[in-house]
TORVO-314351 format. One record per residue (C-alpha): residue number from 0; x, y, z. Coordinates in steps of 0.05 Angstrom, whole numbers, always signed. Example, Ala and Ser with C-alpha at 12.3 -4.5 7.8 and 13.67 -1.06 7.14 Angstrom:
BEGIN
SITE   pos        x        y        z
SITE     0     +246      -90     +156
SITE     1     +273      -21     +143
END
This chain:
BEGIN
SITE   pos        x        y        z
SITE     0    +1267      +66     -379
SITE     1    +1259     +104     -313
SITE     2    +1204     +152     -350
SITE     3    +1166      +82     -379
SITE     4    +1164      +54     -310
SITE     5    +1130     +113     -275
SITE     6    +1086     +120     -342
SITE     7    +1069      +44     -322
SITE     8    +1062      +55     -253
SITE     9    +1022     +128     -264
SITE    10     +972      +88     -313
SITE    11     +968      +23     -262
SITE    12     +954      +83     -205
SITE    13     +896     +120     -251
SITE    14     +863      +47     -264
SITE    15     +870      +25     -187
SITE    16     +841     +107     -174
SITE    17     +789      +84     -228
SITE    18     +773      +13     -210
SITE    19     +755      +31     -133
SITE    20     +713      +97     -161
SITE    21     +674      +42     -196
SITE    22     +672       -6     -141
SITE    23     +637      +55      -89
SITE    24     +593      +87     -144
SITE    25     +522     +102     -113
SITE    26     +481      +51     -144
SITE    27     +412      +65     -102
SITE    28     +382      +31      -45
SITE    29     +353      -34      -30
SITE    30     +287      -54      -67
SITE    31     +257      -64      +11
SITE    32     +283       +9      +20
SITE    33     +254      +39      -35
SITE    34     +182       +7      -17
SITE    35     +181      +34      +48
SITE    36     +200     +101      +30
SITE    37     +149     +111      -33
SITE    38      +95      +77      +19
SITE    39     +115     +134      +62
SITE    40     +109     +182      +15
SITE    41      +37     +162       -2
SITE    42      +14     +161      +63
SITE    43      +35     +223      +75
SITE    44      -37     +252      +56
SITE    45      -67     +221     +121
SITE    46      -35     +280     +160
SITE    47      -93     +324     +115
SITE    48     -159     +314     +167
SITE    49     -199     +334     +108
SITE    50     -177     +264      +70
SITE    51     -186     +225     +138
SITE    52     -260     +259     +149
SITE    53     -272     +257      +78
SITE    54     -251     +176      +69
SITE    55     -298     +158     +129
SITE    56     -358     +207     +116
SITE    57     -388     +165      +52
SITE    58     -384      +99      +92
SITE    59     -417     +115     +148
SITE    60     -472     +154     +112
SITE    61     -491      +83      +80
SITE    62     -479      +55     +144
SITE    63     -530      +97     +169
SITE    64     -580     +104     +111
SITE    65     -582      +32      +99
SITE    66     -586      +14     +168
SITE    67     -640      +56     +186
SITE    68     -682      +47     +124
SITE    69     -677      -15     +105
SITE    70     -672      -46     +172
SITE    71     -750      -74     +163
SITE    72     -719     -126     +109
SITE    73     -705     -165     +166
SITE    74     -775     -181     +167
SITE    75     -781     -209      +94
SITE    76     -777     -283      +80
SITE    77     -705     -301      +64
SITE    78     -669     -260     +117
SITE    79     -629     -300     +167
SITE    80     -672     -322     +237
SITE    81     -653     -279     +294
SITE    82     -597     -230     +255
SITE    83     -602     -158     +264
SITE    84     -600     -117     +201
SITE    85     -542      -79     +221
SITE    86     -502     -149     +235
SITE    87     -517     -173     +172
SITE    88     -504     -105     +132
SITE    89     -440      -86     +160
SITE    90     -397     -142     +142
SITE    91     -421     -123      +70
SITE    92     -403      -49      +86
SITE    93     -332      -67     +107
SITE    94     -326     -108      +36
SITE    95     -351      -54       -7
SITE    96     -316       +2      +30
SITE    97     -250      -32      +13
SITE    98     -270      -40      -57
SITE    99     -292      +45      -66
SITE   100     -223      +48      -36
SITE   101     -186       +7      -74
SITE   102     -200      +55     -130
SITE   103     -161     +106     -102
SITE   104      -97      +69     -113
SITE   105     -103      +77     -189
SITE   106     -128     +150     -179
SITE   107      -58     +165     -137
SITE   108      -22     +137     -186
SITE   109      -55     +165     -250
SITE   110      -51     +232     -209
SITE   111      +30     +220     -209
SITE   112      +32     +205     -279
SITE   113       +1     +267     -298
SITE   114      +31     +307     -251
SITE   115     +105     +287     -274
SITE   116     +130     +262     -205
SITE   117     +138     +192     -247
SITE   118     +186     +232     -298
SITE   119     +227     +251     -238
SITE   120     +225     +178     -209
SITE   121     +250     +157     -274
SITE   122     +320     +193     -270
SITE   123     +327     +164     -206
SITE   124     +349      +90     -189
SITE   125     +290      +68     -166
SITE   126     +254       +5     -190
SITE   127     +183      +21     -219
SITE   128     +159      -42     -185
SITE   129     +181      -12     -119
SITE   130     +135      +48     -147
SITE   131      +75       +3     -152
SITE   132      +85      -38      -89
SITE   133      +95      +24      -46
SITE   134      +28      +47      -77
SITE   135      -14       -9      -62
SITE   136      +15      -21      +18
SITE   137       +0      +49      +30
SITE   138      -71      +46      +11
SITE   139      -79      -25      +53
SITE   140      -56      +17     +111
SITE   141     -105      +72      +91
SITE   142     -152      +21      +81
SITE   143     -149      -14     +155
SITE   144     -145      +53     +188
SITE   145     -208      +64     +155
SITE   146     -239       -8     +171
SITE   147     -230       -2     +238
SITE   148     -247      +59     +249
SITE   149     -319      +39     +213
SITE   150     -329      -18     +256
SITE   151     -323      +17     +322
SITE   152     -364      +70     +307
SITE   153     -421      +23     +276
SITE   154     -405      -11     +343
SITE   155     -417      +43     +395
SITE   156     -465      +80     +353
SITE   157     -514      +29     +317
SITE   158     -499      -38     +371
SITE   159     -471      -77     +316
SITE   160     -451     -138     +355
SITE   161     -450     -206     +314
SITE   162     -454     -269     +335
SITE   163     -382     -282     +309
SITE   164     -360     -235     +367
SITE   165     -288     -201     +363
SITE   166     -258     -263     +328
SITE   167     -305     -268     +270
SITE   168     -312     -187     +266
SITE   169     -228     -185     +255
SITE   170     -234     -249     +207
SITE   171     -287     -201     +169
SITE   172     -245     -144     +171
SITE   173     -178     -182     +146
SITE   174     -221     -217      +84
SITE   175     -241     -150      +61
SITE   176     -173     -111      +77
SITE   177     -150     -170      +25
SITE   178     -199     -163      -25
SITE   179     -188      -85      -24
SITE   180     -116     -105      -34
SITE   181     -123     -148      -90
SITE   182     -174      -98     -123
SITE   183     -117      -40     -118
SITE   184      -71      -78     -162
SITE   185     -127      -84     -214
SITE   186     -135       -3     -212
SITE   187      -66      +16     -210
SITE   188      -54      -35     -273
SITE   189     -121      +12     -304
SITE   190      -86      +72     -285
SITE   191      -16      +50     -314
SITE   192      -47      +42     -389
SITE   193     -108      +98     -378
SITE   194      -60     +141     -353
SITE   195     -125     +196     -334
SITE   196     -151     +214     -264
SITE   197     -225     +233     -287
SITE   198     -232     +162     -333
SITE   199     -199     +132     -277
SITE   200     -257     +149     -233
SITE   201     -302     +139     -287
SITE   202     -277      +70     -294
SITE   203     -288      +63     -221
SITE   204     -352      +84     -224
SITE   205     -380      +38     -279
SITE   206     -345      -22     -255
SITE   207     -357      -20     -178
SITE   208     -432       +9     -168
SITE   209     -465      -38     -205
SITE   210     -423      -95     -175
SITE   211     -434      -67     -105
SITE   212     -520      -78     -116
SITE   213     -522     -136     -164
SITE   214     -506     -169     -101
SITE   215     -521     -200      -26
SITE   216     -499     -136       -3
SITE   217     -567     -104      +18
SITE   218     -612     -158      +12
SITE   219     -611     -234       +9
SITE   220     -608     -260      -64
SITE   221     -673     -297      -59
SITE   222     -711     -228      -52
SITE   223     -678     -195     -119
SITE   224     -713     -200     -186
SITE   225     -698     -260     -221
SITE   226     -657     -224     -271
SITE   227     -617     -190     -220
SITE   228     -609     -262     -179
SITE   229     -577     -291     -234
SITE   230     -522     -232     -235
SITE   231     -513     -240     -158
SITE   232     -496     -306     -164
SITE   233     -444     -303     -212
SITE   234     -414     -228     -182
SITE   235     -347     -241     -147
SITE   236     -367     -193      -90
SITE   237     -427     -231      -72
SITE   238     -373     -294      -57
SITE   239     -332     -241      -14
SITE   240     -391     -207      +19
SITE   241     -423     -279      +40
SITE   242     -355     -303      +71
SITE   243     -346     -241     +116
SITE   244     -410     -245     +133
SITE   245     -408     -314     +148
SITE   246     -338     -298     +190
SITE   247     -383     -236     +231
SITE   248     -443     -283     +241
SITE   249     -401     -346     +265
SITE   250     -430     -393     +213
SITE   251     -379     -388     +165
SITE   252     -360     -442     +114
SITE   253     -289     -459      +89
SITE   254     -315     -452       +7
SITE   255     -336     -374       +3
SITE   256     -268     -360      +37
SITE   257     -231     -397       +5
SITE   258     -261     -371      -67
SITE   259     -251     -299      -39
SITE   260     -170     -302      -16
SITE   261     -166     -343      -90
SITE   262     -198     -290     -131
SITE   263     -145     -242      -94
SITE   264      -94     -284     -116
SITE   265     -118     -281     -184
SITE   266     -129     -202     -181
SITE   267      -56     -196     -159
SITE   268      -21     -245     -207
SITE   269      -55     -220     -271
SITE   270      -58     -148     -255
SITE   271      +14     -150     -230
SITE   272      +49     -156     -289
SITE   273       +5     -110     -323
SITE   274      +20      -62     -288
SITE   275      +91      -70     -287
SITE   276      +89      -69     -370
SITE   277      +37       -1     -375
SITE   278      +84      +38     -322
SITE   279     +154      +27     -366
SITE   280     +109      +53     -424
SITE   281     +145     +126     -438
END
């Protein structure tokens, strides 16, 4: 009897032993956690000066081959009264700088997925979705840095200086940091199922080039070819371009924003769930 009760009590010891070993097993750390370290981790390439330079050379050379050559459209019929070209070009610069870099998000990641750091997040407990979402803040903070520092240098080096002043300049700057946002879920959802960092770029290529001059970018609609008008009108960047424009130049009108944070919405509630589904692919 004495040997059954400390067999009891021995077993009753191992499952109390076992019960609180189950009760303090590791089970990861918080989803918010996990974000902000893999948003970390990306952003850790902005210590390289070569990415920094690199990320802010192309801009500005459009900044500064557009504005200097094409500054005489601001004598055609069309162009706004009393704008400078380089007020009404860079507001389209910040918009399609954010889109070139919204690209990069689905490079990153297709770089990861060849590179088998994915494999290795995989036999950890982390969420894939914290994966994705750690991607796309880092590249909105890559993204700003590189907004801003594109508007004070088009500032102190060309006088850009719209009529919008500082408030309609940051409302210009926060549509496109959006739109570039919105845009990065798209690529990453690409990358997830293309899985390739040369189509990726490829894809980039083909989709955001002809985009970025079928537009109001560079010129005012009315002055394109009639064939190319009709493309303009209908291009989702030409909606985004015209409200930060209209936000730099202080005549801004509630329906091209409105159209432009909605089409981010979109971007982000399709491509979202994409991209969640292509990264659990093995």
């Amino acid at each position: 009897m004495t040997a059954t009760a400390s067999s009891a009590s021995g077993t009753a010891g191992h499952a109390g032993s076992s019960g609180r070993h189950e009760r303090t097993r590791w089970t990861g750390s918080s989803v918010p956690t996990q974000i902000m370290v893999l948003t970390g981790r990306s952003l850790r390439a902005l210590r390289d000066p070569h990415i920094i330079v690199m990320s802010l050379l192309q801009p500005m050379v459009m900044v500064t081959l557009f504005s200097q050559v094409f500054r005489s459209i601001a004598q055609t019929p069309g162009f706004p009264a009393g704008v400078e070209y380089i007020d009404y070009l860079m507001p389209a610069i910040l918009v399609t700088t954010a889109t070139q870099t919204s690209l990069w998000s689905g490079v990153g990641l297709a770089n990861d997925l060849r590179n088998g750091a994915l494999a290795r997040f995989r036999a950890m407990p982390i969420r894939m979705g914290s994966l994705l979402t750690g991607r796309s803040l880092s590249d909105l903070v890559r993204n700003t840095v590189q907004l801003v520092i594109l508007t004070v240098t088009a500032t102190l080096l060309y006088g850009y200086g719209p009529a919008g002043g500082v408030t309609g300049t940051l409302g210009a700057l926060l549509l496109a940091m959006v739109l570039g946002w919105g845009l990065s879920w798209v690529f990453i959802a690409v990358a997830c199922w293309v899985r390739n960092v040369e189509a990726m770029q490829m894809v980039g290529f083909i989709a955001i080039f002809p985009l970025m001059f079928a537009s109001s970018a560079y010129v005012p609609v009315e002055n394109l070819p009639g064939w190319l008008q009709a493309i303009a009108d209908v291009n989702p960047l030409t909606y985004a371009i015209d409200a930060a424009r209209g936000l730099a130049l202080g005549n801004a009108t509630p329906s091209p924003v409105i159209a432009a944070l909605v089409t981010c919405a979109v971007l982000v509630v399709v491509a979202g769930p994409l991209a969640a589904r292509g990264i659990r692919r093995s």
